[in-house]
mmCIF file as Biopython writes it, N, C-alpha, C and O atoms, coordinates in Angstrom:
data_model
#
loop_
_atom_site.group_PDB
_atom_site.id
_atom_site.type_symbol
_atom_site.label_atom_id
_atom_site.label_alt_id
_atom_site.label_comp_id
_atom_site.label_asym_id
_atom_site.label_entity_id
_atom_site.label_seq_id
_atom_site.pdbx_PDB_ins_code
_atom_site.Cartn_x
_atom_site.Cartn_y
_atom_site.Cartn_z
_atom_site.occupancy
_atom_site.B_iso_or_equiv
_atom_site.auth_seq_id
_atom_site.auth_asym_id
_atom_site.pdbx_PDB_model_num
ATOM 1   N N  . UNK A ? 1  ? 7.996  11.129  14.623 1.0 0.0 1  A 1 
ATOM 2   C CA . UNK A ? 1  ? 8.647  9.854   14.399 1.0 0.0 1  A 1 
ATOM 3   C C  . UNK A ? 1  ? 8.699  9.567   12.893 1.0 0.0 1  A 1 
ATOM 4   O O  . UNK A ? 1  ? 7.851  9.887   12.060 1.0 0.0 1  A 1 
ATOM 5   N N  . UNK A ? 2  ? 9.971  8.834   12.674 1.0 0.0 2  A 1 
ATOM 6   C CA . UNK A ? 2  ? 9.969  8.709   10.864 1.0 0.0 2  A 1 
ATOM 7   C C  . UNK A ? 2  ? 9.162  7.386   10.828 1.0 0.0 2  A 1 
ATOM 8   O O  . UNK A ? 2  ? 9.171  6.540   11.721 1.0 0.0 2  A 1 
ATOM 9   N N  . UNK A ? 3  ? 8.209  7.305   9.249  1.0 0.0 3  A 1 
ATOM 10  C CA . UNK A ? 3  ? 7.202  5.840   9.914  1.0 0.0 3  A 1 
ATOM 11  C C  . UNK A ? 3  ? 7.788  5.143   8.596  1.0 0.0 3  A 1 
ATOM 12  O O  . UNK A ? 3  ? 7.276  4.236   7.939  1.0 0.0 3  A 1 
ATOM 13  N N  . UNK A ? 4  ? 9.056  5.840   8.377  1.0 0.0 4  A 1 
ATOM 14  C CA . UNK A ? 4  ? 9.458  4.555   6.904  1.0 0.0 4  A 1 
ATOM 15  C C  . UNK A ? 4  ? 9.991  3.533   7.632  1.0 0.0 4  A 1 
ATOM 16  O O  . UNK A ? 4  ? 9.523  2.546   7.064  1.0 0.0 4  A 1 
ATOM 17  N N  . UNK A ? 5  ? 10.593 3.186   8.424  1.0 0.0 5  A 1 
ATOM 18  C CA . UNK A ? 5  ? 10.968 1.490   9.268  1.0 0.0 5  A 1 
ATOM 19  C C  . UNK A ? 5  ? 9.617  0.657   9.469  1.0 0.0 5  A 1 
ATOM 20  O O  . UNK A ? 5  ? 9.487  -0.567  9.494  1.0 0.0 5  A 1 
ATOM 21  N N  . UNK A ? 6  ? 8.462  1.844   9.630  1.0 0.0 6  A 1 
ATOM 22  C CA . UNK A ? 6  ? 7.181  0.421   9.845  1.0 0.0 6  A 1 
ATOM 23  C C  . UNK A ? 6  ? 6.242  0.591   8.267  1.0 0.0 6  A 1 
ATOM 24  O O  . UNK A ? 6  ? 5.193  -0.049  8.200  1.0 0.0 6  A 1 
ATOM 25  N N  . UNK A ? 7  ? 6.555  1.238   7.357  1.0 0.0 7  A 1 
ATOM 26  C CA . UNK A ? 7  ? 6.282  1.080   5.752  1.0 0.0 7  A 1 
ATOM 27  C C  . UNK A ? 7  ? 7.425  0.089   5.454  1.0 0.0 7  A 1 
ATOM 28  O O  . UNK A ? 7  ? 7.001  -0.998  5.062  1.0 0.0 7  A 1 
ATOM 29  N N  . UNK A ? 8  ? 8.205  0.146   5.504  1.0 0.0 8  A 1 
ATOM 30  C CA . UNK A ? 8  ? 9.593  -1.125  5.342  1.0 0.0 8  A 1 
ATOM 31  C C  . UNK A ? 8  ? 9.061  -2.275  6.029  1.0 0.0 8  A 1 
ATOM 32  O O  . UNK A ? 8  ? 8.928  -3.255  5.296  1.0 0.0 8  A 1 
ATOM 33  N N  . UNK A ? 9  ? 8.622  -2.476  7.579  1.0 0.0 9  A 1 
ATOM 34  C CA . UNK A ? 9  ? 8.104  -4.104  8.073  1.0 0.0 9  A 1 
ATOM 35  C C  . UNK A ? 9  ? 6.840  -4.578  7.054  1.0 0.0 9  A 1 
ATOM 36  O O  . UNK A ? 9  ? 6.680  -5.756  6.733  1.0 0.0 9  A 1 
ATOM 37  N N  . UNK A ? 10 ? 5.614  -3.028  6.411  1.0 0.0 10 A 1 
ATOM 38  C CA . UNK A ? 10 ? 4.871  -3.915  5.855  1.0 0.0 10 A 1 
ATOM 39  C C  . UNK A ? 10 ? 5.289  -4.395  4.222  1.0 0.0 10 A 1 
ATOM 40  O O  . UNK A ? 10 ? 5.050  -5.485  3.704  1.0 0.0 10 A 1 
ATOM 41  N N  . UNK A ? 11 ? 5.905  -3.350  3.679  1.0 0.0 11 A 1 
ATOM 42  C CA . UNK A ? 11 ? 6.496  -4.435  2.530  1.0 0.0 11 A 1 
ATOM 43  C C  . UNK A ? 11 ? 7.297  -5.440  2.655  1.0 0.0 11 A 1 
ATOM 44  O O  . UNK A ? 11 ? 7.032  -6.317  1.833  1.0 0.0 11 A 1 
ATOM 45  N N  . UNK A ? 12 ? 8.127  -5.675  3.305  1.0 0.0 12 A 1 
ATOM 46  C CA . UNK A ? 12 ? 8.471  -6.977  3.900  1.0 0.0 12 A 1 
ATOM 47  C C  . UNK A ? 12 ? 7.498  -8.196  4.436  1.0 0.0 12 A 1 
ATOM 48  O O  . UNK A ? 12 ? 7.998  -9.321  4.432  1.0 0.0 12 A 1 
ATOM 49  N N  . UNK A ? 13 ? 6.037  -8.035  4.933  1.0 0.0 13 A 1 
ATOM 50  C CA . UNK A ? 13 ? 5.036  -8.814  4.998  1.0 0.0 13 A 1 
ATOM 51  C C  . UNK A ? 13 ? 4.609  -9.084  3.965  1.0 0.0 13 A 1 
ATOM 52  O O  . UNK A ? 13 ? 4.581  -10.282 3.681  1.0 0.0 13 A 1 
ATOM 53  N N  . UNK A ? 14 ? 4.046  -7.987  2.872  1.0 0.0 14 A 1 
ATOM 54  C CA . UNK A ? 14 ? 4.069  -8.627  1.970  1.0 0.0 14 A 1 
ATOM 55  C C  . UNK A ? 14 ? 4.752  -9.487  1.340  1.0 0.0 14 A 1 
ATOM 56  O O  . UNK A ? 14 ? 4.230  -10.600 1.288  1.0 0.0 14 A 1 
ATOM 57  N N  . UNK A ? 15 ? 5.581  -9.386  0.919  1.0 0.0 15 A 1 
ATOM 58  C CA . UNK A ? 15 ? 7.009  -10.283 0.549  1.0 0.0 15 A 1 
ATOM 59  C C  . UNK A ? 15 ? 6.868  -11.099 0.891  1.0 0.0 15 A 1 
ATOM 60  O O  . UNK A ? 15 ? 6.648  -11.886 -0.029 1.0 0.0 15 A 1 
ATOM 61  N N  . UNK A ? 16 ? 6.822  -11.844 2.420  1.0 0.0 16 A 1 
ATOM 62  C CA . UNK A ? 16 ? 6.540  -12.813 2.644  1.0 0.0 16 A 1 
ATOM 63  C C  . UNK A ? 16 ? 5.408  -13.269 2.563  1.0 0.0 16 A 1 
ATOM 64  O O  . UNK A ? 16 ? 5.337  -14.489 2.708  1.0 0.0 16 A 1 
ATOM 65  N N  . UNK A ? 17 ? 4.524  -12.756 2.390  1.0 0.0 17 A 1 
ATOM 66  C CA . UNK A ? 17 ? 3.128  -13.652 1.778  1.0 0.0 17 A 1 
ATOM 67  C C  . UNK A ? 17 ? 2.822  -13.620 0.332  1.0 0.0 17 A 1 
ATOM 68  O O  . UNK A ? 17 ? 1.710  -13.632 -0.196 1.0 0.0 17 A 1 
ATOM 69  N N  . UNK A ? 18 ? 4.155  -13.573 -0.301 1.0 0.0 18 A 1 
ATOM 70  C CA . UNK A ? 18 ? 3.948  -13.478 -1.809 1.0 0.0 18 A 1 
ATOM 71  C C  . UNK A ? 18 ? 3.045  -12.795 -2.610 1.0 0.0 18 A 1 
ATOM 72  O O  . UNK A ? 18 ? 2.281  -13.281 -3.444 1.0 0.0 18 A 1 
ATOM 73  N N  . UNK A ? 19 ? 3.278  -10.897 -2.099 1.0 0.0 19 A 1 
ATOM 74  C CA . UNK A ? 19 ? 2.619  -10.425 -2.485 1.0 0.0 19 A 1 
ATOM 75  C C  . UNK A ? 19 ? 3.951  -9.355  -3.078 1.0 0.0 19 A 1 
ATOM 76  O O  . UNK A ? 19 ? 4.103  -8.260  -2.536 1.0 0.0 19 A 1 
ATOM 77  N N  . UNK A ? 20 ? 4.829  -9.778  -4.178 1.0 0.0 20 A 1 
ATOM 78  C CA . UNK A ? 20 ? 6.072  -9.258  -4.524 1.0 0.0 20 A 1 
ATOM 79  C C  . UNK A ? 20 ? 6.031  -8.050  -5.388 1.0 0.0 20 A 1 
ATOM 80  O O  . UNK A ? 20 ? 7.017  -7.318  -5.471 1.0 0.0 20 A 1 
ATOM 81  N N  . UNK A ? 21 ? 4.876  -7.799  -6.066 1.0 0.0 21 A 1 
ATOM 82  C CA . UNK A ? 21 ? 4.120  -6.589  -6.917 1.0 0.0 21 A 1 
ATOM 83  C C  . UNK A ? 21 ? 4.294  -6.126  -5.678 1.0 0.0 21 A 1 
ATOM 84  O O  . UNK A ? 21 ? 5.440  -6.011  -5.244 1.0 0.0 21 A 1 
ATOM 85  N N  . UNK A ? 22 ? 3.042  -5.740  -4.798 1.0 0.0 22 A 1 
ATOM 86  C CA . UNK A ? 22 ? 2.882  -5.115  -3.909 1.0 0.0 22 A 1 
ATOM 87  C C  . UNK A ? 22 ? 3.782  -4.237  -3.245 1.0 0.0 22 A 1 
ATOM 88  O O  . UNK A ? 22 ? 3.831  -3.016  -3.098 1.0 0.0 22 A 1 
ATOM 89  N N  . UNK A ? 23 ? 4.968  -5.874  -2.636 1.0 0.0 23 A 1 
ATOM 90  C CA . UNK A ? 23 ? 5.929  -5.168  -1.632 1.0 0.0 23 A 1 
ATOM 91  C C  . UNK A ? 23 ? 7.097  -4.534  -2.676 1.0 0.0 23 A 1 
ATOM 92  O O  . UNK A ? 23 ? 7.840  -3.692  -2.173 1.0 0.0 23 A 1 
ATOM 93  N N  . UNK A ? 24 ? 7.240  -4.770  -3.643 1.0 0.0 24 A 1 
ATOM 94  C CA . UNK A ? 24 ? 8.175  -3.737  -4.644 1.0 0.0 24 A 1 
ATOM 95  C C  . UNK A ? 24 ? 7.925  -1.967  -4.991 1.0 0.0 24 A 1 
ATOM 96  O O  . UNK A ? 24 ? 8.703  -1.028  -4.827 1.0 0.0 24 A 1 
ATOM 97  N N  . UNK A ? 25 ? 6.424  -1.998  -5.561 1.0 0.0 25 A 1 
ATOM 98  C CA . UNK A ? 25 ? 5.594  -0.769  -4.955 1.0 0.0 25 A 1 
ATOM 99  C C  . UNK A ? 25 ? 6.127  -0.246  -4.110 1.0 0.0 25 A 1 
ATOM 100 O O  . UNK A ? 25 ? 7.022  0.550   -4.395 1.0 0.0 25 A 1 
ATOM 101 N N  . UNK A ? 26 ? 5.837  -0.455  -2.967 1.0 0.0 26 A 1 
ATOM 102 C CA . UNK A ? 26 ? 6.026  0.628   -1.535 1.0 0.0 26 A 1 
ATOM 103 C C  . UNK A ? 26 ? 7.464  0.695   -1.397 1.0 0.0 26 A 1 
ATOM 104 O O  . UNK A ? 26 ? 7.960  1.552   -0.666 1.0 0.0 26 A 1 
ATOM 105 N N  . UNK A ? 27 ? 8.272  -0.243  -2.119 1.0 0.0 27 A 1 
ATOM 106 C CA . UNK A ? 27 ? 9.552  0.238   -1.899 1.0 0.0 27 A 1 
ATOM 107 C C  . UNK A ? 27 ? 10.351 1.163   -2.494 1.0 0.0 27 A 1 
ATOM 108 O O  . UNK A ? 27 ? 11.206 1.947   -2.081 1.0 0.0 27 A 1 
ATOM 109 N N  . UNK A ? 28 ? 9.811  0.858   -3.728 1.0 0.0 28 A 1 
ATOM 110 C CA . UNK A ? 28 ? 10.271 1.724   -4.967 1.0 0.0 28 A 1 
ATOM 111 C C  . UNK A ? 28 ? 9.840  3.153   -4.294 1.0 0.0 28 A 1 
ATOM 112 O O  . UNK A ? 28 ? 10.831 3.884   -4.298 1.0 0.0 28 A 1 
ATOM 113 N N  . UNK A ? 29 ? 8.859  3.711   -3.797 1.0 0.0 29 A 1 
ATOM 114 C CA . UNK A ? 29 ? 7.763  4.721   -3.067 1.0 0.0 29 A 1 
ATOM 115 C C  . UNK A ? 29 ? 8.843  5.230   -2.458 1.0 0.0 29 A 1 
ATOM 116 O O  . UNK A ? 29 ? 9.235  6.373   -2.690 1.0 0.0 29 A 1 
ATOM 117 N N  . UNK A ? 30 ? 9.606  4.164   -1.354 1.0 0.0 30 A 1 
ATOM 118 C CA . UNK A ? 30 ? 9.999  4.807   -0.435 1.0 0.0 30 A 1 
ATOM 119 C C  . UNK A ? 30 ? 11.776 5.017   -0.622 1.0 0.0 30 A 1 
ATOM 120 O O  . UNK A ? 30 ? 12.578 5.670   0.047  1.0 0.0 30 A 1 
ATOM 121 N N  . UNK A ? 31 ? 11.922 4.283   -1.651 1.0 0.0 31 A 1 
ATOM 122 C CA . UNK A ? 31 ? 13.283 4.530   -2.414 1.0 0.0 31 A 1 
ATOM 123 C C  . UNK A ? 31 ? 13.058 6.321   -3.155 1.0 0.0 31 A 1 
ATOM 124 O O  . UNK A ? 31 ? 13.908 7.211   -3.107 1.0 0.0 31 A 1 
ATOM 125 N N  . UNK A ? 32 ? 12.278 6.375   -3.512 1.0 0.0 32 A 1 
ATOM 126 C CA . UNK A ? 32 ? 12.037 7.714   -4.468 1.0 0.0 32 A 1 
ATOM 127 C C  . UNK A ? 32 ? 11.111 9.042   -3.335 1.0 0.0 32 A 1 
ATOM 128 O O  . UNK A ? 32 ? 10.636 10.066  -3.824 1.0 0.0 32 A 1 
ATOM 129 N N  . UNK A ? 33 ? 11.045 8.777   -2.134 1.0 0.0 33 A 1 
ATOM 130 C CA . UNK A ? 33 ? 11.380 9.487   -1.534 1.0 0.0 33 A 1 
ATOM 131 C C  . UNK A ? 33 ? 12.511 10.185  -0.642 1.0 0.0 33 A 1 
ATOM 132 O O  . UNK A ? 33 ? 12.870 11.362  -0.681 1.0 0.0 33 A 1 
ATOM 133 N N  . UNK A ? 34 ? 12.907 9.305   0.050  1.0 0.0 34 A 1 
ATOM 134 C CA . UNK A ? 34 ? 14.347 8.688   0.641  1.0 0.0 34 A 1 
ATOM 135 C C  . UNK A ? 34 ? 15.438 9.787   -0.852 1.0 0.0 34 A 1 
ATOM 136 O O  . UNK A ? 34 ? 15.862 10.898  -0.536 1.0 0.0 34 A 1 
ATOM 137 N N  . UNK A ? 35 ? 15.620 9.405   -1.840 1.0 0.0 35 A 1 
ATOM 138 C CA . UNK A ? 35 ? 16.455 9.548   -3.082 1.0 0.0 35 A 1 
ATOM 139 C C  . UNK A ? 35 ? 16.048 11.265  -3.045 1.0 0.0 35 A 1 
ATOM 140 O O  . UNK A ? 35 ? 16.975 12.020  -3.338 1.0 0.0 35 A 1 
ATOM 141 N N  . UNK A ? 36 ? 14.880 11.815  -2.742 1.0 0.0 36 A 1 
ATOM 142 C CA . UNK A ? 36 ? 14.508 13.727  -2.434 1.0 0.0 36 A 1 
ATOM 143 C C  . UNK A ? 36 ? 14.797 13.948  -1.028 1.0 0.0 36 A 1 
ATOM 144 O O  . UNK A ? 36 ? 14.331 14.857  -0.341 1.0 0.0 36 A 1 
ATOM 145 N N  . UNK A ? 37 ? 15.560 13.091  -0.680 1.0 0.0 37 A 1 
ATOM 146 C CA . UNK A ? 37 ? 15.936 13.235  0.914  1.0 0.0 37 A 1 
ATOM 147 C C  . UNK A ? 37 ? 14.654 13.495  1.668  1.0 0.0 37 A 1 
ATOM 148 O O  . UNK A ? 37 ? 14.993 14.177  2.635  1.0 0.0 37 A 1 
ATOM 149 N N  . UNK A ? 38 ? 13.900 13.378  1.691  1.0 0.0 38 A 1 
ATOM 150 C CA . UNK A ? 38 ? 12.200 13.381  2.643  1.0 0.0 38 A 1 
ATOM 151 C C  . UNK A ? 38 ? 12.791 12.554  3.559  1.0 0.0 38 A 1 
ATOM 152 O O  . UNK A ? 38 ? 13.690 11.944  2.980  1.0 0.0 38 A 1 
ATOM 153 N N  . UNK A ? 39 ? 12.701 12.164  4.999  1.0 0.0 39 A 1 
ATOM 154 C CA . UNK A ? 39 ? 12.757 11.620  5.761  1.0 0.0 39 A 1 
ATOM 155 C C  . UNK A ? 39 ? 14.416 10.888  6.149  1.0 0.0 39 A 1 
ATOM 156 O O  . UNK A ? 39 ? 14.571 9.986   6.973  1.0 0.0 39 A 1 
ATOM 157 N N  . UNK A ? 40 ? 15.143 11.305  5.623  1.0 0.0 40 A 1 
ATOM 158 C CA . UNK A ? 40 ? 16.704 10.768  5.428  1.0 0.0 40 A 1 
ATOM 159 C C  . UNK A ? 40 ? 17.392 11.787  6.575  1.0 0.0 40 A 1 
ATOM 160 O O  . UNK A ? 40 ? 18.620 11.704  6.609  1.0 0.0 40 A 1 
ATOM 161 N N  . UNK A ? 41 ? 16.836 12.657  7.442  1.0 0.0 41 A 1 
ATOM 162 C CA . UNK A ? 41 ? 17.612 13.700  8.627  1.0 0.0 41 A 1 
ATOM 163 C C  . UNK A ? 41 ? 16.592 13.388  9.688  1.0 0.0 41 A 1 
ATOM 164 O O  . UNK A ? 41 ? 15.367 13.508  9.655  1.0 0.0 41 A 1 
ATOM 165 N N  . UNK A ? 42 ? 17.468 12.917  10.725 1.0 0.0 42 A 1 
ATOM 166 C CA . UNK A ? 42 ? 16.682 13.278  12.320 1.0 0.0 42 A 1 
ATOM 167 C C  . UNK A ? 42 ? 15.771 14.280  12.408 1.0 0.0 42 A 1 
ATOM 168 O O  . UNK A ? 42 ? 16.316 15.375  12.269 1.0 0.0 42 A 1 
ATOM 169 N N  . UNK A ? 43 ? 14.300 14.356  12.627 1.0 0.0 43 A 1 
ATOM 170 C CA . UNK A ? 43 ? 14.003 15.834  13.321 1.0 0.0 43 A 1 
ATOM 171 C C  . UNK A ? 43 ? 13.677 16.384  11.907 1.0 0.0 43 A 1 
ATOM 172 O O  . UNK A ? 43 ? 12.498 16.735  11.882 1.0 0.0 43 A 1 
ATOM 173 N N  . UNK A ? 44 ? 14.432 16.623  10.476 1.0 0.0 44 A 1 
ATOM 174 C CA . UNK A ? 44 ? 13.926 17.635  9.890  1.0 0.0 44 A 1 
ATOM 175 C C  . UNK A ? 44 ? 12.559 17.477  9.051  1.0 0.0 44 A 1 
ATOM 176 O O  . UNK A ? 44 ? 12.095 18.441  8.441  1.0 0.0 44 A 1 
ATOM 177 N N  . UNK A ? 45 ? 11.936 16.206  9.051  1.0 0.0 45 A 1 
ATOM 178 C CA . UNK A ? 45 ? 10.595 15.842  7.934  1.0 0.0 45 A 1 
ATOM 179 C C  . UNK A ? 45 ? 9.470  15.303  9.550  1.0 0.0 45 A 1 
ATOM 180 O O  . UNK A ? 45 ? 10.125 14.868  10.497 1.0 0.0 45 A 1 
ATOM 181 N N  . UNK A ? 46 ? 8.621  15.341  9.648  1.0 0.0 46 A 1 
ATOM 182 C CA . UNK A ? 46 ? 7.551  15.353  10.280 1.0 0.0 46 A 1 
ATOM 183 C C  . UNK A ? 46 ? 6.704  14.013  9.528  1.0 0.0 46 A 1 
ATOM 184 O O  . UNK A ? 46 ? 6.401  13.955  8.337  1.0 0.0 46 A 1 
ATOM 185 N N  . UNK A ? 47 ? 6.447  13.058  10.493 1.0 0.0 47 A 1 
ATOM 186 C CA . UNK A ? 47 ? 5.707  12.375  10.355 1.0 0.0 47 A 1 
ATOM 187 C C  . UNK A ? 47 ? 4.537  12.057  9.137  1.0 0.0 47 A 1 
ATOM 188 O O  . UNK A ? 47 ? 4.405  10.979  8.556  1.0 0.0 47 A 1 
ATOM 189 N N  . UNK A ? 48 ? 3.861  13.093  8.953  1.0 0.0 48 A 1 
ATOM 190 C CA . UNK A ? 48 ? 3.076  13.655  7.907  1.0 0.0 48 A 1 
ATOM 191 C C  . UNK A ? 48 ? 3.624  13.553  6.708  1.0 0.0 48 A 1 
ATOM 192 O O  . UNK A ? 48 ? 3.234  12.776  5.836  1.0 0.0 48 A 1 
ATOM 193 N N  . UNK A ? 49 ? 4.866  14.596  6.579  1.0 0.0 49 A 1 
ATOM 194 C CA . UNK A ? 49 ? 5.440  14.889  5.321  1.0 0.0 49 A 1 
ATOM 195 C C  . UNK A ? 49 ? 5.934  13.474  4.855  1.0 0.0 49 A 1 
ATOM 196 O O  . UNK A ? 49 ? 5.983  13.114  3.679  1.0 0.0 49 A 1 
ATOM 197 N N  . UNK A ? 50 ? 6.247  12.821  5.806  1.0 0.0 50 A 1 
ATOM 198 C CA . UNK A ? 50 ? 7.191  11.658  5.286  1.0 0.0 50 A 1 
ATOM 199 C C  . UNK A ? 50 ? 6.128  10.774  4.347  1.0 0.0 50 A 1 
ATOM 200 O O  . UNK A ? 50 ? 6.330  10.415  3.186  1.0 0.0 50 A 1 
ATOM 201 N N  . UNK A ? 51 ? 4.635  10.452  5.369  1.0 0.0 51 A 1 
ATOM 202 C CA . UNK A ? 51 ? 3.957  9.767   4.748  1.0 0.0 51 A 1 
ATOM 203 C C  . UNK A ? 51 ? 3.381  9.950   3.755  1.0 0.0 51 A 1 
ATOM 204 O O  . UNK A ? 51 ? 2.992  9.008   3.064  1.0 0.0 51 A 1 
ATOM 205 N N  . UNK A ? 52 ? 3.139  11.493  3.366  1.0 0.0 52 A 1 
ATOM 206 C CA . UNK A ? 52 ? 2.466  11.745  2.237  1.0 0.0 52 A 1 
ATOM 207 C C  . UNK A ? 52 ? 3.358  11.977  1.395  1.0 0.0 52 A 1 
ATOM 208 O O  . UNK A ? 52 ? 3.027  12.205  0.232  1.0 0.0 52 A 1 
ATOM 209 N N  . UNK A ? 53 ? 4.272  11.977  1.655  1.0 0.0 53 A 1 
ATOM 210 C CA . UNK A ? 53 ? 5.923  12.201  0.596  1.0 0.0 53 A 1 
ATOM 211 C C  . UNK A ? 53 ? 5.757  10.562  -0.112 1.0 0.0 53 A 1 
ATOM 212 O O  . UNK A ? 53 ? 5.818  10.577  -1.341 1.0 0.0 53 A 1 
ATOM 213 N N  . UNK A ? 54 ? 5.545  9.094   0.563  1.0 0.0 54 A 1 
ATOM 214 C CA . UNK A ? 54 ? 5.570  8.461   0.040  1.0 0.0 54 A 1 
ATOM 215 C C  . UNK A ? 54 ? 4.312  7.762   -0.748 1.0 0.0 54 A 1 
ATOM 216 O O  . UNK A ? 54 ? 4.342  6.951   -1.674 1.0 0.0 54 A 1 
ATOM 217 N N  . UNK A ? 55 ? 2.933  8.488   0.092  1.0 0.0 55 A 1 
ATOM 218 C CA . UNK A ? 55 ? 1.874  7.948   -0.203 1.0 0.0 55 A 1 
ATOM 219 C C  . UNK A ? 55 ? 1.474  8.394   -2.129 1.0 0.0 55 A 1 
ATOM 220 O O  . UNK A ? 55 ? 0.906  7.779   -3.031 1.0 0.0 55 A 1 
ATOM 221 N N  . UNK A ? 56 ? 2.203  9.895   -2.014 1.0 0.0 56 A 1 
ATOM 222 C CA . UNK A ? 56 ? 2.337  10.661  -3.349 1.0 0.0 56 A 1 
ATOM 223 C C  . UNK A ? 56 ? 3.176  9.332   -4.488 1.0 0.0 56 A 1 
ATOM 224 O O  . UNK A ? 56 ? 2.709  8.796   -5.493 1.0 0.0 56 A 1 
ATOM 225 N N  . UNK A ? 57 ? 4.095  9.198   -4.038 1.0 0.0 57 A 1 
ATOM 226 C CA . UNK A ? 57 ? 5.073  8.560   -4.645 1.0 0.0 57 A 1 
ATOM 227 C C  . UNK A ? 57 ? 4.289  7.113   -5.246 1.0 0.0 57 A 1 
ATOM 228 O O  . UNK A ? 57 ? 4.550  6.471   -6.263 1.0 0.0 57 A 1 
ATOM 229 N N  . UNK A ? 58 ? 3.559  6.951   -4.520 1.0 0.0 58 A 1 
ATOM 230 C CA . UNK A ? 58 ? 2.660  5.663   -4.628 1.0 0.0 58 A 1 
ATOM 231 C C  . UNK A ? 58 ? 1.809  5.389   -5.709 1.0 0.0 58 A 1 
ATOM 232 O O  . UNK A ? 58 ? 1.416  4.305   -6.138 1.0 0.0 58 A 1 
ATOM 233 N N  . UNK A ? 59 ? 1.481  7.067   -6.261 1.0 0.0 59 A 1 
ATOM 234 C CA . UNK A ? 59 ? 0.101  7.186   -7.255 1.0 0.0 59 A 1 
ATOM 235 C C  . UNK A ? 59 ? 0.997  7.290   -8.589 1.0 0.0 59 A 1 
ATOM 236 O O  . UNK A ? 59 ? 0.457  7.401   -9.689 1.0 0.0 59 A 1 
#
């Protein structure tokens, strides 16, 4: 399963609890993975890869 739609609901929580550093972070993360195509094809990135594709992106 791709888990960037439920990394997307929690920067969006943040956001709404005015945590706008935060939820910009994980987006930018998941913009600059998404942008190496990681998780952007049905089926071809694995759960794993996706997350550590963005968790990388994070540091």
């Amino acid at each position: 399963a791709n888990p960037i739609a439920t990394i997307w609901s929690g920067a969006m929580m943040l956001e709404h609890l005015s945590e706008t550093a935060a939820a910009r972070r994980i987006m930018k993360a998941v913009e600059a993975t998404t942008a190496r195509g990681i998780g952007t094809t049905a089926g071809k990135d694995k759960t794993d890869t996706i997350t550590a594709a963005i968790v990388a992106a994070l540091s």
